[in-house]
C-alpha positions as CSV (number, residue, x, y, z in Angstrom):
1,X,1.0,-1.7,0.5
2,X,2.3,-3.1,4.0
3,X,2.5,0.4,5.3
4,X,-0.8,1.3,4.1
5,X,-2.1,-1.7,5.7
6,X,-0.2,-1.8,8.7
7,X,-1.6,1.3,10.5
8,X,-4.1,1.8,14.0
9,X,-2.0,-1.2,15.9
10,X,-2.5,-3.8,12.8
11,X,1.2,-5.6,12.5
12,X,3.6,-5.3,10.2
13,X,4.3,-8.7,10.3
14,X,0.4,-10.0,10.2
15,X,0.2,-8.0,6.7
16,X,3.6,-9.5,5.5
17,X,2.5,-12.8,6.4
18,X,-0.8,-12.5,4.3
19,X,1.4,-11.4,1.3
20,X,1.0,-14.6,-0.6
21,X,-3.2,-14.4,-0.3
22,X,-3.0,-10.9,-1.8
23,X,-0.9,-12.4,-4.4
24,X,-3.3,-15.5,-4.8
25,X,-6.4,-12.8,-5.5
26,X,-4.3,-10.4,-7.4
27,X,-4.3,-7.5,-4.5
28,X,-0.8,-6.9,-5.3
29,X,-1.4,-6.6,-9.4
30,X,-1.3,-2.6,-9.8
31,X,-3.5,-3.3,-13.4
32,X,-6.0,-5.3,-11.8
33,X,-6.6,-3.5,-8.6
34,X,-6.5,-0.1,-10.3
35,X,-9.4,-1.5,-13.2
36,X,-11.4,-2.8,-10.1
37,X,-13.9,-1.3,-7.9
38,X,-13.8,-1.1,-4.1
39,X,-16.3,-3.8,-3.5
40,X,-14.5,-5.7,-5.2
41,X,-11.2,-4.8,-3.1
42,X,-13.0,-4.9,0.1
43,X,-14.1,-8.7,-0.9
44,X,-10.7,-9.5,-1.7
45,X,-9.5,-8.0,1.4
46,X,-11.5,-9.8,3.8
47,X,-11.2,-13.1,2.2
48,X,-7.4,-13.0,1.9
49,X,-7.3,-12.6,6.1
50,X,-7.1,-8.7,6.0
51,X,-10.7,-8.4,7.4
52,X,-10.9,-4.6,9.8
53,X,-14.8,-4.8,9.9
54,X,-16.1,-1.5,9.0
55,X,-12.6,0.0,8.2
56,X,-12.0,-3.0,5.4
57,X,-13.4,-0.5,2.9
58,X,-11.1,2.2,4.2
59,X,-8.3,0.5,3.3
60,X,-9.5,-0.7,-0.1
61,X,-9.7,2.2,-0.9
62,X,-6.6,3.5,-0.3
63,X,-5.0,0.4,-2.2
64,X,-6.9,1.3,-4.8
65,X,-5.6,5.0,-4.9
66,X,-1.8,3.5,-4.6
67,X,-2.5,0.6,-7.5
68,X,-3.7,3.9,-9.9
69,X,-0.6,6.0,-8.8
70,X,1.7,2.6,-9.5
71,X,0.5,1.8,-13.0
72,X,0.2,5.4,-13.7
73,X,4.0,5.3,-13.4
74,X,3.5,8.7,-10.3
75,X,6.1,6.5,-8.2
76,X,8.5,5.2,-10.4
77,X,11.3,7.7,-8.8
78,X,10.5,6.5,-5.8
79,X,13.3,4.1,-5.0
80,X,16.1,5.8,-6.7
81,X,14.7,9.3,-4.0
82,X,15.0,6.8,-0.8
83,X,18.6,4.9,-1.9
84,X,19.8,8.4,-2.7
85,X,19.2,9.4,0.7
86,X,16.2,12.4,-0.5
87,X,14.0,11.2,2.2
88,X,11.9,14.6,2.1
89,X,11.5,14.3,-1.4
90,X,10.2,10.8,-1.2
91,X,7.7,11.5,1.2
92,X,6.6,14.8,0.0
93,X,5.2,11.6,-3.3
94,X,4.2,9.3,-1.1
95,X,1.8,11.8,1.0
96,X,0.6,12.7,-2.5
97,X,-1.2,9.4,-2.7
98,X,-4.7,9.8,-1.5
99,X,-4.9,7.8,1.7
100,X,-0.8,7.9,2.8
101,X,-0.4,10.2,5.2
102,X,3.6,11.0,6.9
103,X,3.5,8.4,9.3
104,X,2.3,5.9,6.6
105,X,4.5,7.5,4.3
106,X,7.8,6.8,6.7
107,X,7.3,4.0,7.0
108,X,7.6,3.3,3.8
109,X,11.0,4.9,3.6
110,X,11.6,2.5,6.6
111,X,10.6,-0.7,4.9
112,X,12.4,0.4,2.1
113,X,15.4,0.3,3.6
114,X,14.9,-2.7,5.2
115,X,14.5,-4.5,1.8
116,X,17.9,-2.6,0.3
């Protein structure tokens, strides 16, 4: 979700920093984002901090796409493909997601590995 949101010049430390908001409203709760409606996630967006005018939509939308694809269970391989070093596989998933595209989708792989 940081990667998604942290695209077109928007820091990855400004989106890490509103972590606890998107926690707060639920943002980060792959069962209630992927029942709810982009409105809805636009709303919650915007009134966590994560406000991108026009664009807010955007990128509800593309949460919601990565909530569906979480609860669904689509990326549960996902950590074991970037600690085993099968970078190509992991983003070849990742860029499956509607909205992730490869630059999005490395760094993902690069956050990852921050966190490991």
């Amino acid at each position: 979700m940081i990667a998604m949101l942290s695209v077109n010049s928007y820091p990855v430390e400004k989106t890490r920093n509103l972590l606890p908001k998107f926690r707060n409203v639920k943002l980060t709760d792959s069962k209630f984002v992927a029942s709810s409606n982009i409105a809805t996630l636009t709303v919650l967006l915007s009134s966590s901090g994560y406000d991108r005018g026009m664009l807010t939509w955007r990128f509800a939308e593309r949460i919601l796409g990565l909530m569906i694809s979480l609860d669904s269970g689509a990326l549960d391989s996902l950590p074991v493909l970037i600690s085993s070093g099968k970078v190509d596989t992991a983003l070849e998933l990742l860029c499956s997601i509607r909205g992730i595209g490869r630059s999005v989708a490395m760094k993902v792989v690069e956050l990852s590995k921050d966190i490991q």
